[in-house]
C-alpha positions, 0 to 999 in steps of 0.5 A: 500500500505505501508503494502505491502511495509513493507512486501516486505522489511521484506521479503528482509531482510529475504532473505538476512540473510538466504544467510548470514548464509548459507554463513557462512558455506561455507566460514568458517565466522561467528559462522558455522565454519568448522574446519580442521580435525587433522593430521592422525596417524599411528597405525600400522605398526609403522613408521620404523617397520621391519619384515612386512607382504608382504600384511600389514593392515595399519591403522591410527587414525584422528579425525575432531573437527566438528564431519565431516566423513573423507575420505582418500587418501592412497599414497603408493610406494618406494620413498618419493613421492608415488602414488596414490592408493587408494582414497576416502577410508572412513575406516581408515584402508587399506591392501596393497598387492604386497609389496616386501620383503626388501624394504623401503615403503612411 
């Protein structure tokens, strides 16, 4: 009978460290922790590039310190608070298209 207690404390415990590790990567404690990816940085067009093609290809360099995929949600429009265009994009390059000539894009 003490044997089966034993086991039953030791599959108790064993329970309870696999729920602590798995933890540890959910809520960024302990030795799992997952880093935010660095800001994105525009590669082209530069920022304040004049005579841009009407149906640019933008592109950026991000990296994650962890070595996660990213995914992208690309805001484009005429004023500093642009909409949403595209979302969930896994490439770190996108073409826009129906831009107007002489306008300032965000």
């Amino acid at each position: 009978m003490k044997k089966l207690n034993k086991l039953w404390i030791y599959v108790i415990l064993l329970s309870l460290l696999l729920v602590l590790i798995s933890n540890c990567t959910l809520t960024g404690i302990g030795i799992f922790k997952n880093h935010p990816p660095e800001a994105p940085s525009a590669v082209e067009p530069k920022d304040g590039a004049t005579d841009v093609s009407l149906s640019p290809t933008l592109s950026w360099k991000a990296e994650d310190p962890d070595g996660d995929e990213l995914t992208y949600d690309i805001y484009l429009g005429e004023n500093n608070s642009p909409q949403l265009v595209r979302e969930n994009l896994k490439e770190s390059k996108y073409v826009a298209s129906c831009l107007k000539a002489g306008t300032i894009y965000y």
